[in-house]
N, C-alpha and C positions, 0 to 999 in steps of 0.2 A: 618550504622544505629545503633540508641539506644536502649537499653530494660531496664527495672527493673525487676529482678527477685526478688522476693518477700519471703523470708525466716524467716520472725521474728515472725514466730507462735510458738507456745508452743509447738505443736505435741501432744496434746493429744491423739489421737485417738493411735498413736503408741506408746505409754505405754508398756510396759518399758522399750524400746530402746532410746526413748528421756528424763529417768531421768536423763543423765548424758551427753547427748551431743545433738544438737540441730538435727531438722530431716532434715536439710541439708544436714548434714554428715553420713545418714546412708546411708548403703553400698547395693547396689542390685549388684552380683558380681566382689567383691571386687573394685566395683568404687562406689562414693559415687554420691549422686544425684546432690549436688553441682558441681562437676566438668562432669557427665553425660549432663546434661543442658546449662551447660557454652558451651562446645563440639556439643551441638547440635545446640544451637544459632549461633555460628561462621560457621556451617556448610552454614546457610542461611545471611551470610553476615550481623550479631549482632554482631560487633568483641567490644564495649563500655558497657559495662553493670555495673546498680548499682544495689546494694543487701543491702536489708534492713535487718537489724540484730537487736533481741533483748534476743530472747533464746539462754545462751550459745553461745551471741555474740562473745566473745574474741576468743574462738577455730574456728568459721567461719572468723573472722580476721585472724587467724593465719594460717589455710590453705590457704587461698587465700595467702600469704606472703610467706609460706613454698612452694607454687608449681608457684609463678610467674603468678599467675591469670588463671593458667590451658592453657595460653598462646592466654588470654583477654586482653584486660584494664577493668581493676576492681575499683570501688570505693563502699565505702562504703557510707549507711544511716544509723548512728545511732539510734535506737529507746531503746534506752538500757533504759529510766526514765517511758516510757509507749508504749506502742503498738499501732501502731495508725489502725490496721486493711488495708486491702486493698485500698479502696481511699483514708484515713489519709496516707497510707506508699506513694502511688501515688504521691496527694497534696505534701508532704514535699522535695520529687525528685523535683520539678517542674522548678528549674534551671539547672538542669542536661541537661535537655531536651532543653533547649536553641537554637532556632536557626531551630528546627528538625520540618520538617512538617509530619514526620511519625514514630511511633516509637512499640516498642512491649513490653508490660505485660505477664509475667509469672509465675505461679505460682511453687516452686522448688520442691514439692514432686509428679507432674505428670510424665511420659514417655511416650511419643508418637512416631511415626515416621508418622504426619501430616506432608506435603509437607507445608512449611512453606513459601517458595518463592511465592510459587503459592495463598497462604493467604494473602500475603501482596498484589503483583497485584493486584487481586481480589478488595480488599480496596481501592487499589490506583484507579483502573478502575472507583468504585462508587460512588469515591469523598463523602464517606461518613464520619461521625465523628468517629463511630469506629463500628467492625467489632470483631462478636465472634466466636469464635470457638466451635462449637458443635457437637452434636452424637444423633443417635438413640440410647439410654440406658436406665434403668431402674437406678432410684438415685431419691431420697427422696425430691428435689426439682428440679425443672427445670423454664429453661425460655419459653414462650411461641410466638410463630412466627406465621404468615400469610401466607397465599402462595407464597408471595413475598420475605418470609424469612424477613420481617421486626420485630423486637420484638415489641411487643404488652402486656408483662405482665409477671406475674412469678406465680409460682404454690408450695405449700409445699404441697407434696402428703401426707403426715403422719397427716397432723393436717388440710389436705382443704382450709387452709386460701391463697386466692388469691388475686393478688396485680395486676390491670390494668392499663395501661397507655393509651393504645388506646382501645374502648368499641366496641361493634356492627362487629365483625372482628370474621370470620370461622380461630381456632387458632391448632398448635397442638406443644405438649412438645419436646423439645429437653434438652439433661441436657449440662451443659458446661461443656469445659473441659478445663476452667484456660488458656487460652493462648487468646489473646486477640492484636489485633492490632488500633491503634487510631492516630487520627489524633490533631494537635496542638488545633485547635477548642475547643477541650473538654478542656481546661484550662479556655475558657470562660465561660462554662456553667456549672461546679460544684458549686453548692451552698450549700456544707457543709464545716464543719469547724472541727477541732481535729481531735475526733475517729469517722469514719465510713465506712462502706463495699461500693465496687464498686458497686455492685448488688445495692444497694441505687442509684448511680451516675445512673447509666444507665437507670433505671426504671422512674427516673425524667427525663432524656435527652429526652428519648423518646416520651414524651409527645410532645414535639418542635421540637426534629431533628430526622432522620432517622439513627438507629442501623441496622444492619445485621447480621444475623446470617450466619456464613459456615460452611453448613454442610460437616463434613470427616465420615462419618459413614463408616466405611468396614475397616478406621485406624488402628493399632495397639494403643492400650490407656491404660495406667493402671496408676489411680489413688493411689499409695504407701502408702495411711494410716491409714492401719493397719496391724500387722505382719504378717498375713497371705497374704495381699496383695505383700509383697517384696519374699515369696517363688514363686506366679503366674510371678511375675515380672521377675524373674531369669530363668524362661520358656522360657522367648519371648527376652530380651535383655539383651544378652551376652556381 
């Protein structure tokens, strides 16, 4: 199986650890998150992965080269002229994924130990377009599900403003947590173009096709962006 791990953010939030190297390569006990991830993906049979690079791409080039892809196949996506965001970095892999009727999205600065096997299953059992990975947490936006765990809409708890795909639906928040599984299907029904976020992609899909949500609440989860977040991180994985 395929993934893209998704790296070519600025890292703002982790300031100023990402003035001088991208937050791929920060280190949560002395292993960095890029090859933490790579390592966790091959655990669950992702041994082909592409990684989009735009921050401080050449040093994410040059580890993957200096460590033999952490013992992947590694290719790279250039994004070094602009950043295409999560569905632009997606859309531009799109021949990567060639051939693959299932494959996996990740984002590089989370840490989980979600049973990822059992996520893909899950996906493959529902014969659905794609499949997210979610939690009971408190986080400033979320997606919003049905008791069926169909997504239905998104929520920014800080500013209220909500975005519905499906209406008339008893809904309640889960936040995602970056790790995502999807099926070939979704090449048909993205209709943007350049720069824009998955969270777009999906929110439209779901108007047509059936998303799901899997919930791993009880997970180990830590989302690494920001500095205090990589001292909790070095709590939990060693």
């Amino acid at each position: 199986m395929k993934a893209l791990l998704l790296a070519a953010g600025l890292g703002t939030r982790l300031r100023p650890l990402t003035d001088h190297q991208p937050k791929a390569l920060v280190q949560v006990n002395n292993h960095t998150l890029l090859e933490r991830n790579l390592i966790y993906l091959r655990k669950f049979g992702v041994n082909d992965v592409i990684i989009n690079v735009h921050h401080f791409a050449s040093m994410i080039e040059g580890a993957v080269g200096q460590n033999i892809g952490y013992g992947s196949n590694v290719t790279i996506s250039d994004e070094r002229n602009e950043v295409l965001e999560t569905g632009g970095g997606l859309k531009k892999a799109v021949s990567f994924f060639a051939g693959q009727e299932t494959f996996v999205v990740m984002n590089v600065d989370i840490l989980t130990n979600l049973d990822l096997g059992k996520m893909i299953a899950a996906h493959q059992n529902m014969g659905c377009i794609a499949t997210l990975a979610v939690m009971q947490r408190a986080s400033s936006r979320q997606f919003l599900f049905n008791g069926q765990m169909q997504l239905c809409g998104w929520i920014n708890n800080n500013t209220k403003e909500e975005r519905i795909s499906r209406g008339g639906q008893q809904v309640q928040p889960f936040a995602f947590s970056g790790i995502q599984v999807l099926s070939r299907k979704i090449w048909d029904e993205i209709r943007f173009e350049g720069k824009f976020s998955l969270v777009d992609v999906y929110l439209d899909v779901a108007r047509r096709e059936d998303i799901y949500g899997y919930d791993h609440t009880g997970d180990q989860f830590i989302d690494v962006g920001k500095p205090e977040s990589i001292r909790a991180a070095e709590d939990v994985f060693m």
